[in-house]
C-alpha positions as MATLAB code, in Angstrom:
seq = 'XXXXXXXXXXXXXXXXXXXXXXXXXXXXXXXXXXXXXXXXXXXXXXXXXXXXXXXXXXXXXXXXXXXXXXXXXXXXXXXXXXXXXXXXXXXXXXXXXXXXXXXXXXXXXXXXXXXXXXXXXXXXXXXXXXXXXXXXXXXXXXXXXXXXXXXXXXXXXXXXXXXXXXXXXXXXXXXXXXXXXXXXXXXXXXXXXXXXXXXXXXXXXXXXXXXXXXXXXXXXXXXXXXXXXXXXXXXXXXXXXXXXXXXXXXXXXXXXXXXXXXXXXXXXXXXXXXXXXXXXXXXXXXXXXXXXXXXXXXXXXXXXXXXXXXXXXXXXXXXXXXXXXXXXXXXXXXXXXXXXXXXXXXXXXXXXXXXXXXXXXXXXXXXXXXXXXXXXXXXXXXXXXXXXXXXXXXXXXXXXXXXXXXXXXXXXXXXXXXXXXXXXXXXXXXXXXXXXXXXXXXXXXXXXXXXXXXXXXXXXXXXXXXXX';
ca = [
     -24.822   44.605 -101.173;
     -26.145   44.166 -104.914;
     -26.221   41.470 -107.481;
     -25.834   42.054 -111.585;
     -27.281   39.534 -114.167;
     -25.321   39.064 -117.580;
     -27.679   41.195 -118.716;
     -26.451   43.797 -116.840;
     -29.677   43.993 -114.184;
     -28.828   45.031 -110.783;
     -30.212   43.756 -108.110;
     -31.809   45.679 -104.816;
     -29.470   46.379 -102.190;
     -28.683   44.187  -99.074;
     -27.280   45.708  -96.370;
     -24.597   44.047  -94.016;
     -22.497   45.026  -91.220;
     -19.047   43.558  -90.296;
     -17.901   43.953  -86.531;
     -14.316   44.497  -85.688;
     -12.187   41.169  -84.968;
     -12.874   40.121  -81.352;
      -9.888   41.067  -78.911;
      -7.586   38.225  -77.401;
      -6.799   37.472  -73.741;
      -3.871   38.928  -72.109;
      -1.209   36.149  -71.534;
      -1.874   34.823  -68.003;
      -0.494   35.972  -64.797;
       0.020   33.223  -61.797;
       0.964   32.174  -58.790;
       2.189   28.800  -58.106;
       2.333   27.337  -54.385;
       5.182   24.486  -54.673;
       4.400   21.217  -52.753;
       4.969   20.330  -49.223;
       5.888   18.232  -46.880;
       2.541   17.935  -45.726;
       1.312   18.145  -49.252;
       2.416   16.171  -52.131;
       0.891   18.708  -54.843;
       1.046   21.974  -55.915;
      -1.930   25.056  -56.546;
      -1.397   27.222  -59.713;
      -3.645   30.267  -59.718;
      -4.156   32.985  -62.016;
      -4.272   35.930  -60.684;
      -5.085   37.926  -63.971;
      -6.572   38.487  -66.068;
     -10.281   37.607  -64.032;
     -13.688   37.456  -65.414;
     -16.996   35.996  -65.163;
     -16.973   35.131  -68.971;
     -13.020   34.098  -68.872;
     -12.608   30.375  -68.261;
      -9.158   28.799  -67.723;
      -7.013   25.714  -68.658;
      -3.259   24.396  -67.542;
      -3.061   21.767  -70.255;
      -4.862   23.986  -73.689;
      -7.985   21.215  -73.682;
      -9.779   21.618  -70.229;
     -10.742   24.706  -69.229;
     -12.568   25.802  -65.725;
     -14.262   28.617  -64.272;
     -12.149   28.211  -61.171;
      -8.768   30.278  -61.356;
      -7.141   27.734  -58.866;
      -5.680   23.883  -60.170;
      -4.061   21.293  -57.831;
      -1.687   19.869  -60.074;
       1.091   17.378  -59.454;
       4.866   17.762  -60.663;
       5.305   18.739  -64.010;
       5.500   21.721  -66.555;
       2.081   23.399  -67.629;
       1.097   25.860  -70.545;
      -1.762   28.390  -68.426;
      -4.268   29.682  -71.021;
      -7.171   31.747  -70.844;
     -10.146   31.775  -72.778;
     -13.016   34.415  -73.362;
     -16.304   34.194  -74.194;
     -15.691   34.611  -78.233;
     -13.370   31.500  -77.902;
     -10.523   33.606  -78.232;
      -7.115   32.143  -76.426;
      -4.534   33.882  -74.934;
      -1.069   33.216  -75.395;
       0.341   30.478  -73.168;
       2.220   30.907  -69.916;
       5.267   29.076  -68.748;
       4.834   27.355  -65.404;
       6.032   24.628  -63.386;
       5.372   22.384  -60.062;
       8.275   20.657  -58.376;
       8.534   17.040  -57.465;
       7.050   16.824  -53.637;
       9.982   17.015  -50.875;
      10.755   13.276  -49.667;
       9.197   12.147  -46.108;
      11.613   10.570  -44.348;
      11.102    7.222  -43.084;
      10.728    6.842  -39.083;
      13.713    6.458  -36.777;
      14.810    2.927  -35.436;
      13.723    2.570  -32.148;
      14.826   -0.410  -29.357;
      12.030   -1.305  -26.911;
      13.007   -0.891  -23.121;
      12.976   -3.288  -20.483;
      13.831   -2.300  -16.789;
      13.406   -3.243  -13.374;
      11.825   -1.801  -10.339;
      13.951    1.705   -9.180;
      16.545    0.577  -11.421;
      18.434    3.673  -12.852;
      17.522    4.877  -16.938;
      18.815    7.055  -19.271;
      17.920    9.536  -21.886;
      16.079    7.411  -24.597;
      17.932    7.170  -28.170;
      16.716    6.421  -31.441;
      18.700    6.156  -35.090;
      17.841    8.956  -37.594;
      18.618   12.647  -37.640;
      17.078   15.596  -36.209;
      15.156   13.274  -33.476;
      11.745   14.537  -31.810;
      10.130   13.125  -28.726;
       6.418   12.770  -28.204;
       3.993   11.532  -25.433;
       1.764   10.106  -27.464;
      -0.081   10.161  -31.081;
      -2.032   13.456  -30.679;
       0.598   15.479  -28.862;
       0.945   18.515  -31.445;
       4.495   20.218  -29.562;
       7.383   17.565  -29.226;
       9.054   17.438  -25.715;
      12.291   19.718  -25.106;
      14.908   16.986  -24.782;
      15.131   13.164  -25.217;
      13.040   11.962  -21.864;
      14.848    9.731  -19.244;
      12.003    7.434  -18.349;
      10.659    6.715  -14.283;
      11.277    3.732  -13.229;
       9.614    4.176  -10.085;
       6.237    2.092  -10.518;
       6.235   -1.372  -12.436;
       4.061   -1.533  -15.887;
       4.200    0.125  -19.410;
       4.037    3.018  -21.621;
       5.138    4.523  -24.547;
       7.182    6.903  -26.055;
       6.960    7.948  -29.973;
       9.871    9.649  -32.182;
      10.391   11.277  -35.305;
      12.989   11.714  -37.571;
      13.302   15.411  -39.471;
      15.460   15.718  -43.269;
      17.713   18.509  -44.746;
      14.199   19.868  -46.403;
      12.493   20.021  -42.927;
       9.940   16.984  -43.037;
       9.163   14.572  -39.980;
       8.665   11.545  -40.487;
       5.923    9.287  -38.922;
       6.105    8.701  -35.490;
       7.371    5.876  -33.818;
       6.852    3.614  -30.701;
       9.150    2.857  -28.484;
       7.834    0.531  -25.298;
       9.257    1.240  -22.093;
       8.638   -2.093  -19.239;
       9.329   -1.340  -15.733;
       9.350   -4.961  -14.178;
       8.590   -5.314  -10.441;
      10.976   -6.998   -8.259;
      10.574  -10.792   -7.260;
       8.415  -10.811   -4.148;
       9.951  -13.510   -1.772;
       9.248  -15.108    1.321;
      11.571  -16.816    3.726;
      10.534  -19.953    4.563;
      12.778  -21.447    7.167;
      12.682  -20.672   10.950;
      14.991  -17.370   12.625;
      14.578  -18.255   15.828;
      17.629  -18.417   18.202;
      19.998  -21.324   17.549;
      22.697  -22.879   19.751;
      26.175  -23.878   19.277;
      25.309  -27.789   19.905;
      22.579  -27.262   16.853;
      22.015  -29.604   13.926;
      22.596  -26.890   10.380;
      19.164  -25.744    9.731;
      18.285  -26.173    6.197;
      17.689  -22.683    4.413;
      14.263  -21.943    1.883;
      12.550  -19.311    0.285;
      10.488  -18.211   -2.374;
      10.692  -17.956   -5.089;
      13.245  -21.137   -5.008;
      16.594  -20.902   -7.171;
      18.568  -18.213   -5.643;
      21.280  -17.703   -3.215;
      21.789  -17.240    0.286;
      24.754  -15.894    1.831;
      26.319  -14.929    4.892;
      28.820  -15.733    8.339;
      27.591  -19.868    8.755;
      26.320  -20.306    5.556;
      26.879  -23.503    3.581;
      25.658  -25.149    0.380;
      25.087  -28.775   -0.875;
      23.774  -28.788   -4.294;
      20.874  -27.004   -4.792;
      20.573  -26.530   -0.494;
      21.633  -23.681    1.834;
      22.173  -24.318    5.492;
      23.344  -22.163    8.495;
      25.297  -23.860   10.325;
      25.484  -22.730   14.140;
      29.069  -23.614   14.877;
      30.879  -22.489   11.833;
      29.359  -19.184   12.812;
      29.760  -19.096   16.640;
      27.935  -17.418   19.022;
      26.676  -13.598   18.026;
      23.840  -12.211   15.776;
      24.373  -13.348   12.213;
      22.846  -11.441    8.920;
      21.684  -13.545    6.345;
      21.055  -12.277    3.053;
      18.446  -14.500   -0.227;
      19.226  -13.397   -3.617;
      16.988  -13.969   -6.381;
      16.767  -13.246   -9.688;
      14.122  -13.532  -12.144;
      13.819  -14.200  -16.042;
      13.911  -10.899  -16.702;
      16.911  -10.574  -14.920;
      15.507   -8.055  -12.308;
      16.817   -9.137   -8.816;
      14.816   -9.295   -5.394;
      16.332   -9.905   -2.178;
      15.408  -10.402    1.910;
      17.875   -9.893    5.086;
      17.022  -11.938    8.276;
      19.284  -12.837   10.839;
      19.665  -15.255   13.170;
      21.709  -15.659   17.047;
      23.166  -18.099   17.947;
      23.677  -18.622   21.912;
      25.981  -21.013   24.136;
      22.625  -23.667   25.053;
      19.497  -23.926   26.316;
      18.127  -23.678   29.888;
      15.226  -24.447   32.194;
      14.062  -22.073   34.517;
      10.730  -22.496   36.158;
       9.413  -20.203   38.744;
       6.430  -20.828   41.600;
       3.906  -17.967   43.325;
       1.973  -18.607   46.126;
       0.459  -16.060   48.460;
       0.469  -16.026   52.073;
      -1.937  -18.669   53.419;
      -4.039  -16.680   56.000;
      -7.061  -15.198   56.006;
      -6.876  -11.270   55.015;
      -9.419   -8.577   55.005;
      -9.176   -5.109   53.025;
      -6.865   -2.583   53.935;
      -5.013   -5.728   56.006;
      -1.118   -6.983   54.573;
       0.287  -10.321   53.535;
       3.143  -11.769   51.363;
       3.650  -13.463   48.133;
       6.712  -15.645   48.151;
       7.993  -16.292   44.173;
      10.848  -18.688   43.968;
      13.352  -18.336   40.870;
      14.818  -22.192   39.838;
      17.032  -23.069   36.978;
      16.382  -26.604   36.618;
      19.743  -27.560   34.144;
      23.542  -27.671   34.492;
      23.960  -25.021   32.151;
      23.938  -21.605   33.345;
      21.482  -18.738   32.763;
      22.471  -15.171   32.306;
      20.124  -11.925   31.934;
      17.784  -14.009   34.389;
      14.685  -11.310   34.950;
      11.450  -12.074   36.505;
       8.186   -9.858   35.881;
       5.008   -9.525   37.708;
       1.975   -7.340   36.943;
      -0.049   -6.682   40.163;
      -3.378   -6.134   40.274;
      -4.721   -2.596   40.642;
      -6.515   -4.279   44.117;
      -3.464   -4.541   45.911;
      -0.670   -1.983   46.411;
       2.703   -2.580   46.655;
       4.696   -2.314   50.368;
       7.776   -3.769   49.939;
      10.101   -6.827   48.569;
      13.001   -8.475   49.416;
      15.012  -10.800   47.726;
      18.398  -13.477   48.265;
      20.134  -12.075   45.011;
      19.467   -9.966   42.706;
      17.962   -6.430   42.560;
      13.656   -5.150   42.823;
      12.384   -2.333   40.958;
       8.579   -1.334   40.741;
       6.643    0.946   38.441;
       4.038    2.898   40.445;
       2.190    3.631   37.431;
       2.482    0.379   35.040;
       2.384   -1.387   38.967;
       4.854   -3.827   36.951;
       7.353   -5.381   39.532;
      11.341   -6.455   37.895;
      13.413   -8.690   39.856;
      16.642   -8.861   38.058;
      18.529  -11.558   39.186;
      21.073  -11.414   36.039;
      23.394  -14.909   35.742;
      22.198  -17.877   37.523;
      24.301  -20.817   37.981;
      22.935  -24.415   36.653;
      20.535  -26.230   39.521;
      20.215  -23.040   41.979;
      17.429  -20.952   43.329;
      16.848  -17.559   44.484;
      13.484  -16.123   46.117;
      11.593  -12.921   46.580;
       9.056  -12.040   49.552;
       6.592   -9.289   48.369;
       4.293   -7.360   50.901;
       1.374   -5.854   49.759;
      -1.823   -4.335   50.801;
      -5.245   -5.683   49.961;
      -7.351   -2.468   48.628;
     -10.885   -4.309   47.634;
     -12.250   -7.675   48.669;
     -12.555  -10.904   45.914;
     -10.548  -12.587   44.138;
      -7.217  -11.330   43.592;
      -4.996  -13.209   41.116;
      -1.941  -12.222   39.595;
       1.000  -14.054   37.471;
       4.906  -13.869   37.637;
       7.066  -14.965   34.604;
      10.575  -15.578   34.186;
      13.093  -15.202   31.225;
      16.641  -15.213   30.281;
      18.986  -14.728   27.096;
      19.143  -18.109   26.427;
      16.415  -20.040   25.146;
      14.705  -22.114   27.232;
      13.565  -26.233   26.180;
      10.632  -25.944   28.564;
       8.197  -22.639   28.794;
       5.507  -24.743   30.692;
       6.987  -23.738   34.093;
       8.154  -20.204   32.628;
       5.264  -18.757   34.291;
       2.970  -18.885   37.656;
      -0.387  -17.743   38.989;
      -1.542  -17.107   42.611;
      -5.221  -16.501   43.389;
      -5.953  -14.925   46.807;
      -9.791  -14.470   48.327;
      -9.899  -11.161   49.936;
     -12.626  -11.838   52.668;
     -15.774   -9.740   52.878;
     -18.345   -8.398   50.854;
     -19.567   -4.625   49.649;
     -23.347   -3.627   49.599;
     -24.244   -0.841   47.244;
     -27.546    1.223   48.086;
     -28.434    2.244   44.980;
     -28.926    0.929   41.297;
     -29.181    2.814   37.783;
     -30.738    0.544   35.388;
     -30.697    2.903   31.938;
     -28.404    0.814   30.075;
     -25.421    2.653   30.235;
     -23.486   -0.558   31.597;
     -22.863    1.516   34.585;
     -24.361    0.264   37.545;
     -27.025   -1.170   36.020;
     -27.206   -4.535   38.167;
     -27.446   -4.951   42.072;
     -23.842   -5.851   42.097;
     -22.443   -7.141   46.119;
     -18.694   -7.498   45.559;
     -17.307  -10.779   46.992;
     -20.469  -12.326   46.596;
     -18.777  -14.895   44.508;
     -16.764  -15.994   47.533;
     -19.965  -17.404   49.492;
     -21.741  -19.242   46.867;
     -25.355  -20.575   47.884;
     -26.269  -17.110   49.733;
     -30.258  -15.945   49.287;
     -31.231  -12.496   48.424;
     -35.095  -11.547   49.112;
     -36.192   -8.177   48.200;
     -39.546   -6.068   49.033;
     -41.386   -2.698   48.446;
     -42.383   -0.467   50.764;
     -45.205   -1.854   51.449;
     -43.795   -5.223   52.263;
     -44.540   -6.779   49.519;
     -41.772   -9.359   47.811;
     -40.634   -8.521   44.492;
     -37.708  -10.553   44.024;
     -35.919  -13.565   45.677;
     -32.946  -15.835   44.732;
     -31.119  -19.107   46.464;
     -27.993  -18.434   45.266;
     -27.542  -14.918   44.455;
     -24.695  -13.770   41.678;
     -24.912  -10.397   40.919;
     -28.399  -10.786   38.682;
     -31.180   -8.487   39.820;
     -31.401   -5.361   37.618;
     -34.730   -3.677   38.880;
     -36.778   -6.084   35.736;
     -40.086   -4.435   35.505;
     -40.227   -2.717   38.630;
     -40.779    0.898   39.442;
     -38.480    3.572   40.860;
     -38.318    3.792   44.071;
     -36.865    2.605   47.700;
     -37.022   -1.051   47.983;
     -35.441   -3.447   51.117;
     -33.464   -6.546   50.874;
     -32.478   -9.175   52.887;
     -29.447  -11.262   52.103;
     -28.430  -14.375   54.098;
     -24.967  -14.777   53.240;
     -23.440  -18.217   53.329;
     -19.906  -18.733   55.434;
     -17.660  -20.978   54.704;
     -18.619  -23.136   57.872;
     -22.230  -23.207   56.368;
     -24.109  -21.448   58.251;
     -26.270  -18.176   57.351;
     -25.670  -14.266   58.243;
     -28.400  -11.959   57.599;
     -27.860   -8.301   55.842;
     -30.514   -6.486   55.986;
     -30.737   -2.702   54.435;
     -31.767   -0.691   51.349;
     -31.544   -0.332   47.715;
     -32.761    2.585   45.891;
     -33.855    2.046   42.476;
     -33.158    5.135   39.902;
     -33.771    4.536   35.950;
];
């Protein structure tokens, strides 16, 4: 490059270069990811053209490196630019509004009772879904039917789906199994008669209803009333329900007989005196004391395991005996008012001491006085065992010097010596105490000097071996 003067000078040459006009960006390719349920906006990336030195704008005034915009519903002009600030033709895109969420379903909290029966749960919306709780990711297969089998609460949640496939929020629906009013009858079931006053009827909680053969109201107040009903076993039945209308109930029942007797019965053993191995008789007399009658008259009596039963015999009625139980059963059955009947019962005595036993007596009917319903006989078996040996270890197993029927002769002496005829051990009125206290093994000899009923002394004299 030259410049000339007027006067026709030239100048000295400049040189200059001029580079070729700087090439524009391809028109933009994209892809556009539409919004979502889950997702309210959209992504529009460009997929070409890509370059370090490209940057890239979806509204022609901000431009990015990044090839990837989150953009909300609208249209957008995608440009590209290069490093020369050259700007590619525009393309046409657009993100759609965001599907709707639907709102969650209507849902009815649940109140049951105890074992009552429930149904599939229901909710108001379309397309419902089930779920066990806030975090449960897969919803259950059907609509559940909820247990009703132990009292307390829980929850279910549901969902509601639209036409474009979106679930709503979840919602709660409280299911309350209610337990069952406890109650607790109050008033008496014991056997009633015909001549009975009504017997006044209560439970708990109060406010519900009894019903049932005899029952009558008065206000507020149940009775059972004895003669309405008549004679027989009678079921009773308390209703109750509670505020929230869950009902509890209790059965009882109560008989009602013709009266009331009074039988009394007596035992008394055969006055004689009677050794071991030797026989004597019990007599037990059977009395109803009242007018009425008695019917399913039975009387029962254990007997010791010292004695063993020989034989019985009776004025009415029928014996039976258990050899194992050793339980004797006179069944006399009815009874006429103011009679008696008696029994005579032979056994065996099969240790000496004290032998005592009691007979009872019962009938169907309820009887006014059980102070005489039952009797006791005690019998002295004469004579008294010796052991020779003691084990004091502790076992509570012959651990004491034990003479059986030494109870029978109180104020008897027992001396005792070693071998060497020393005394060890002596007392006036000897019960079964001496258990070898600080004394060695060995043989040691005793002396007892039993007292008889008359008074006076017999001497025993032996051995005892002493083995810890």
């Amino acid at each position: 490059m030259t410049v000339k003067n007027t006067a026709g000078c030239v100048s000295a040459a400049t040189n200059a270069v001029v580079n070729p006009q700087p090439q524009t960006p391809a028109a933009p390719t994209v892809n556009v990811t539409q919004p979502t349920c889950a997702n309210a906006n959209g992504t529009i990336t460009i997929t070409a053209p890509l370059g370090e030195s490209l940057t890239y704008s979806i509204d022609g005034t901000n431009y990015q490196q990044a090839a990837t915009f989150t953009a909300a519903s609208g249209s957008y002009q995608v440009t590209v630019k290069n490093a020369a600030g050259c700007i590619s033709p525009a393309t046409s895109t657009r993100i759609n509004p965001s599907p709707d969420i639907p709102s969650p379903p209507v849902v009815r909290n649940l109140d049951y009772c105890l074992g009552a029966a429930a149904n599939p749960l229901t909710a108001t919306g379309q397309r419902i879904r089930w779920y066990t709780s806030e975090q449960a990711t897969i919803p259950l297969p059907a609509a559940p039917t909820p247990s009703t089998a132990t009292a307390g609460s829980f929850i279910y949640l549901a969902t509601q789906t639209n036409d474009a496939g979106c679930e709503s929020r979840r919602a709660p629906l409280t299911i309350t199994v209610h337990p069952l009013p406890e109650i607790t009858l109050l008033s008496s079931i014991a056997d009633m008669t015909v001549q009975e006053a009504p017997r006044q009827l209560m439970a708990t909680p109060a406010g519900g209803i009894f019903s049932g053969n005899g029952v009558t109201s008065s206000g507020n107040s149940y009775f059972f009333n004895p003669s309405t009903s008549g004679e027989g076993n009678h079921t009773i039945t308390y209703t109750y329900t509670d505020q929230q209308q869950c009902t509890g109930s209790i059965t009882f029942t109560i008989r009602v007989i013709a009266g009331t007797v009074d039988l009394s019965i007596s035992k008394k053993s055969e006055n004689k005196t009677t050794g071991s191995r030797e026989s004597f008789d019990y007599t037990i007399i059977a009395t109803n004391l009242r007018n009425t009658g008695a019917t399913g008259v039975t009387v029962t009596d254990r007997l010791p395991v010292s004695v063993q039963y020989q034989q019985a015999r009776v004025t009415t009625g029928t014996v039976q005996y258990d050899q194992v139980s050793h339980i004797l059963t006179w069944i006399i059955g009815a009874m006429p008012g103011n009679t008696t009947a008696s029994l005579t019962l032979t056994v065996q005595a099969l240790e000496i001491g004290a032998v005592s036993n009691t007979a009872s007596i019962n009938s169907r009917e309820p009887d006014n006085n059980t102070n005489n319903n039952s009797a006791t006989d005690k019998k002295i078996i004469s004579g008294i065992f010796i052991p020779n040996v003691i084990t004091p270890n502790g076992d509570g197993k012959n651990d004491r010097f034990t003479i059986k029927g030494i109870e029978n002769y109180p104020g008897s002496q027992l001396i005792l010596f070693n071998r060497w005829g020393n005394q060890v051990y002596q007392h006036n009125n000897y019960n079964n105490q001496w258990d070898g206290y600080n004394l060695n093994e060995g043989t040691y000899f005793y002396i007892l000097k039993l007292r008889l009923p008359d008074g006076n002394l017999q001497d025993y004299k032996g051995y005892i071996l002493l083995v810890r």
